[in-house]
DSSP file (Angstrom, degrees, kcal/mol; ACC not computed):
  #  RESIDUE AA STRUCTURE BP1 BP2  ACC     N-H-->O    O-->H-N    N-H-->O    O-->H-N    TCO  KAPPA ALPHA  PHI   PSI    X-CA   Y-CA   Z-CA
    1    1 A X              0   0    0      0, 0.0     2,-0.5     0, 0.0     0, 0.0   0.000 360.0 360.0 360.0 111.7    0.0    0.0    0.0
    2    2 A X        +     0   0    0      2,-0.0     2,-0.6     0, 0.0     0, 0.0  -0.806 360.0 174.0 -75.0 123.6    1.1    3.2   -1.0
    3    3 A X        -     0   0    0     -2,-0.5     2,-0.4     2,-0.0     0, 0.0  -0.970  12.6-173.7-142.0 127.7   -0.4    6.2    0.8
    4    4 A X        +     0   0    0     -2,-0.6     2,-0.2     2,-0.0    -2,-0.0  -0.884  10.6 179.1-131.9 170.0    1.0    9.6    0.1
    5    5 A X        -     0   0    0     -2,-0.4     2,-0.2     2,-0.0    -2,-0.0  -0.782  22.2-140.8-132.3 156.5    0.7   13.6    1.3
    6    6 A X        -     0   0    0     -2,-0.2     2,-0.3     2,-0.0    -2,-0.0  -0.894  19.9-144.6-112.8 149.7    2.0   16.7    0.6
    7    7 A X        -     0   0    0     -2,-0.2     2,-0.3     2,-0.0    -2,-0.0  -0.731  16.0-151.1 -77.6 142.3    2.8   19.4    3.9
    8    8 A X        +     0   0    0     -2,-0.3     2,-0.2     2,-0.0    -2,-0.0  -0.996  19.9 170.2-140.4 135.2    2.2   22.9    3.2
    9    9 A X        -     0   0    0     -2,-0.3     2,-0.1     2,-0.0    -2,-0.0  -0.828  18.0-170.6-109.0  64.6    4.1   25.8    4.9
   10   10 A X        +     0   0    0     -2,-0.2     2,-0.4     3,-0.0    -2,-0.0  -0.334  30.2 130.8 -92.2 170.6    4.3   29.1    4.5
   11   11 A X        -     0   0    0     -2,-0.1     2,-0.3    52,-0.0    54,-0.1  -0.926  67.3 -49.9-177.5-175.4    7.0   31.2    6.5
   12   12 A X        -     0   0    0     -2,-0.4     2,-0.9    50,-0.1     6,-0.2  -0.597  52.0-114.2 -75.8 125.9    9.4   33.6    5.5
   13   13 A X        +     0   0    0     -2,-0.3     2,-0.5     4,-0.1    52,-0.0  -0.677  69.5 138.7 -88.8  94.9   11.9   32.8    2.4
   14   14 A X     >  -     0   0    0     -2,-0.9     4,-0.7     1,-0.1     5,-0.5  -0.967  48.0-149.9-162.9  84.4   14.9   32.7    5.0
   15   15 A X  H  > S+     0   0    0     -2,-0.5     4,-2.9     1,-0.2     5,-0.5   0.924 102.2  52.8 -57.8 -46.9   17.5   29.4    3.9
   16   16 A X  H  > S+     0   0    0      2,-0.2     4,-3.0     3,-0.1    -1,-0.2   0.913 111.7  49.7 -40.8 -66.4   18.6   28.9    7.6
   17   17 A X  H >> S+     0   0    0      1,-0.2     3,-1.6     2,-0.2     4,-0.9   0.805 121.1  33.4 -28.0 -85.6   14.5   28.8    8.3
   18   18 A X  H 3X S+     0   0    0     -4,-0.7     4,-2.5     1,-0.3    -1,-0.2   0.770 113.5  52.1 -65.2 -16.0   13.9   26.4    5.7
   19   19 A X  H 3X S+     0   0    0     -4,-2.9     4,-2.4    -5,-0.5    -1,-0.3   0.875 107.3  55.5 -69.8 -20.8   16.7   24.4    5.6
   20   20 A X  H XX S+     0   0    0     -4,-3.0     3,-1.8    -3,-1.6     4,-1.0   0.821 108.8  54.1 -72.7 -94.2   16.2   23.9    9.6
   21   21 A X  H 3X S+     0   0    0     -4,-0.9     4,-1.3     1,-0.3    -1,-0.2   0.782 107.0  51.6  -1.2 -61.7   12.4   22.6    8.4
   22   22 A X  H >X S+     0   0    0     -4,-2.5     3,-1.7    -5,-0.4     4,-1.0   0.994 107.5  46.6 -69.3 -52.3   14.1   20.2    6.1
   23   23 A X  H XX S+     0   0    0     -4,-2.4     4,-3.7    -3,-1.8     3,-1.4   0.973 112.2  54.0 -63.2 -49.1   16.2   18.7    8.8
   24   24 A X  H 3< S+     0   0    0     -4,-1.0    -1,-0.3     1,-0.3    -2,-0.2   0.481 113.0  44.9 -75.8  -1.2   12.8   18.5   11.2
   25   25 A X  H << S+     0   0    0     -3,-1.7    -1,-0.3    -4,-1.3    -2,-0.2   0.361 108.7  55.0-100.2   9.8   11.2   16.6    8.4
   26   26 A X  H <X S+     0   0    0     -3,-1.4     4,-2.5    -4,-1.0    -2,-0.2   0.579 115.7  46.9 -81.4 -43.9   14.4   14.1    7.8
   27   27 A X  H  X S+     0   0    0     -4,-3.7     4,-2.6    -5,-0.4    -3,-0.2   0.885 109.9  40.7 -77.4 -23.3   14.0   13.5   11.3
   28   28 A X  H  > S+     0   0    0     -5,-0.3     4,-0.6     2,-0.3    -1,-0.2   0.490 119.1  53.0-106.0  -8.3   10.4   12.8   11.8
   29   29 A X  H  4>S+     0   0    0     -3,-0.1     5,-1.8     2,-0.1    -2,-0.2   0.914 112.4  47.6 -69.7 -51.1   10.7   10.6    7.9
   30   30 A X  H ><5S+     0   0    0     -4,-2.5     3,-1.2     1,-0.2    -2,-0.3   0.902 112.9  46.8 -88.0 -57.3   13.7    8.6    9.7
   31   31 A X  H 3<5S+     0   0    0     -4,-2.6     2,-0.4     1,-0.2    -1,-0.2   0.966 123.7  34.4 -44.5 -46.5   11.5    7.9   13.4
   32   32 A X  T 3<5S-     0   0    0     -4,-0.6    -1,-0.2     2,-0.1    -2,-0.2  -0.078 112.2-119.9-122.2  42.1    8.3    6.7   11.4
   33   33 A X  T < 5 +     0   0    0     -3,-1.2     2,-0.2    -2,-0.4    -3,-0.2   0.281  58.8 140.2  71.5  -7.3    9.9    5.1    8.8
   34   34 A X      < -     0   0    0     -5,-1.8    -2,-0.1    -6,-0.2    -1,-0.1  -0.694  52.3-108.2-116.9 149.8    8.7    7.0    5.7
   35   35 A X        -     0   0    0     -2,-0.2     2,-0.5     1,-0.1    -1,-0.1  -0.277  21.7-156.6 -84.1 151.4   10.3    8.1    2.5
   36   36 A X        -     0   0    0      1,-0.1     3,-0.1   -10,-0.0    -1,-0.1  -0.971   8.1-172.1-130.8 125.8   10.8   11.8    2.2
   37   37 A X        -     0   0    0     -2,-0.5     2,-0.2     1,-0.3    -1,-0.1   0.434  54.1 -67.6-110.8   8.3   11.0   12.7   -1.8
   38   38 A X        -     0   0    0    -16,-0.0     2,-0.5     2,-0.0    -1,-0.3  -0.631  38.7 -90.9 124.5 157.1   11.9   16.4   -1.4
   39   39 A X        -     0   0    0     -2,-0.2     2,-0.8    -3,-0.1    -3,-0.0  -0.920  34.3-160.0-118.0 140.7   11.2   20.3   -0.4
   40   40 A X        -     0   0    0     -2,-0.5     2,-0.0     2,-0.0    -2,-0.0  -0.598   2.7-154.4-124.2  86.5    9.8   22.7   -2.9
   41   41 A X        -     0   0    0     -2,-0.8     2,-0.3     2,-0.0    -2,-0.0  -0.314   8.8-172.3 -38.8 119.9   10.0   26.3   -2.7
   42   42 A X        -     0   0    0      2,-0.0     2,-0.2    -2,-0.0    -2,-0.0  -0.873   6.0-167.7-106.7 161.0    7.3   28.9   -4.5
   43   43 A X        -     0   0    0     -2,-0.3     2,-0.5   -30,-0.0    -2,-0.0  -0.933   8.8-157.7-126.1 147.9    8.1   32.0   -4.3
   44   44 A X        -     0   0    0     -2,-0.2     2,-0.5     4,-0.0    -2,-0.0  -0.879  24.3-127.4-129.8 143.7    5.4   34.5   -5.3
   45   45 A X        -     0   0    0     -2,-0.5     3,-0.5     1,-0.2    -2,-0.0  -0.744  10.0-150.7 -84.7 113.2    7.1   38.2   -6.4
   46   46 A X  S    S+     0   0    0     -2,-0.5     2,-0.8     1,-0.3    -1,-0.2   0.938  96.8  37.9 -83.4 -51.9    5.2   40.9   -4.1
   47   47 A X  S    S+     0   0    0      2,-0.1    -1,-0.3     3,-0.0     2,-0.3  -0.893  96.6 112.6-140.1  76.4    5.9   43.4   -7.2
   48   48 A X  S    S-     0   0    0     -2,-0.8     2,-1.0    -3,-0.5    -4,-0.0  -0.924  80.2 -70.0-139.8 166.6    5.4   41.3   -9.7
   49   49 A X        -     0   0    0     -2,-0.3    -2,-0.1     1,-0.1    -3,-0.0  -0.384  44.0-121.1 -19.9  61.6    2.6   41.1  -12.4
   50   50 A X        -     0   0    0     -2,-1.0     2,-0.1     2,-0.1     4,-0.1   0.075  37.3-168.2 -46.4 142.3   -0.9   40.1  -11.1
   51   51 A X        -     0   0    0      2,-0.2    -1,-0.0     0, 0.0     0, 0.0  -0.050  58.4 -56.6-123.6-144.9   -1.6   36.6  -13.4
   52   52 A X  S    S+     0   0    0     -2,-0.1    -2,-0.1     2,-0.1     0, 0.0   0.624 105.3 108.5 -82.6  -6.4   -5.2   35.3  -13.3
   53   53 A X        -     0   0    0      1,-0.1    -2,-0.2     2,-0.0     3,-0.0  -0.510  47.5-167.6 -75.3 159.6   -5.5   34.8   -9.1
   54   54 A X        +     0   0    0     -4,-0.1     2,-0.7     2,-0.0    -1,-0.1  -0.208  54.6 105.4-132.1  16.3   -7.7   37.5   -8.0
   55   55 A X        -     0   0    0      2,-0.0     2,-0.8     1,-0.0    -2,-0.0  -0.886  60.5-152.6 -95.0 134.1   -6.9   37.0   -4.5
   56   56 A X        -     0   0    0     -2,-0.7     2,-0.3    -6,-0.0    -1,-0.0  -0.776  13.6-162.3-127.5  94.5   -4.5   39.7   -3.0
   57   57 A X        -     0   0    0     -2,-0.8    -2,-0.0     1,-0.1     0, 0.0  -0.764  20.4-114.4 -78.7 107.0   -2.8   38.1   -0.5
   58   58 A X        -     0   0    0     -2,-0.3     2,-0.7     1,-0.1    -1,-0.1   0.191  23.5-140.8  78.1 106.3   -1.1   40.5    2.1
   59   59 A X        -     0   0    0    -13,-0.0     2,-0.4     3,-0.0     3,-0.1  -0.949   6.4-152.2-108.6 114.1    3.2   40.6    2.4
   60   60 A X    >   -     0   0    0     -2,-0.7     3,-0.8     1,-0.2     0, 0.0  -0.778   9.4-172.2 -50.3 107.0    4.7   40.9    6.0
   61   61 A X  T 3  S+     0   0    0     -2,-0.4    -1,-0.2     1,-0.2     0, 0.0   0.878  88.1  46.3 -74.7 -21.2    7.7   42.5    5.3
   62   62 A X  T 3  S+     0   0    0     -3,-0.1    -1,-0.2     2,-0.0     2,-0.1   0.621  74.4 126.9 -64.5  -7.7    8.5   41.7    9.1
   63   63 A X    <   -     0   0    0     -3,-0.8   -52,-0.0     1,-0.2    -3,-0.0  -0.417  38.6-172.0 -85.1 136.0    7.4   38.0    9.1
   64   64 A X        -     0   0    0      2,-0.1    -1,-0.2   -52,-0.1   -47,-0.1   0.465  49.4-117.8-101.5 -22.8   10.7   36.2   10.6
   65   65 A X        +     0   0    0      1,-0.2     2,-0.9   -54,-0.1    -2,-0.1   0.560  67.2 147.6 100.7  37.1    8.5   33.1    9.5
   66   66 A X        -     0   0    0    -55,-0.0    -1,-0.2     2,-0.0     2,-0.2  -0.791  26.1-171.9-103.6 128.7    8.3   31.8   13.3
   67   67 A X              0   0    0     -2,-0.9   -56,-0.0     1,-0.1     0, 0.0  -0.630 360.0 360.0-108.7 171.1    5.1   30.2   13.9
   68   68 A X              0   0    0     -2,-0.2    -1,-0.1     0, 0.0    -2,-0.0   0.602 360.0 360.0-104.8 360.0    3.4   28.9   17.0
């Protein structure tokens, strides 16, 4: 049986931040056994083009990307 997921994050684009995230999902694939296939980054351009979303989503410039 295969049974698969994706986690979804958002946080601050900050490589210590995510890379620390990748190591706290290496660990928690290596306790429970389960293959870990990769991390994917978007990054969405605050002063970029508006494309077809018509949502206008809100930029922290402060967010340090620590969540509780």
């Amino acid at each position: 049986m295969v049974i698969c997921c994706d986690i979804l994050s958002e946080c601050a684009l900050n490589a210590d931040l995510i890379d620390a995230q990748v190591e706290q999902l290496m660990t928690l694939a290596e306790k429970y056994d389960v293959e870990y296939d990769g991390w994917g980054t978007y990054y969405e351009d605050p002063n970029g083009e508006d494309g077809d979303d018509d949502d206008e989503e809100y930029v922290d410039e402060d967010d340090d990307g620590v969540r509780h």
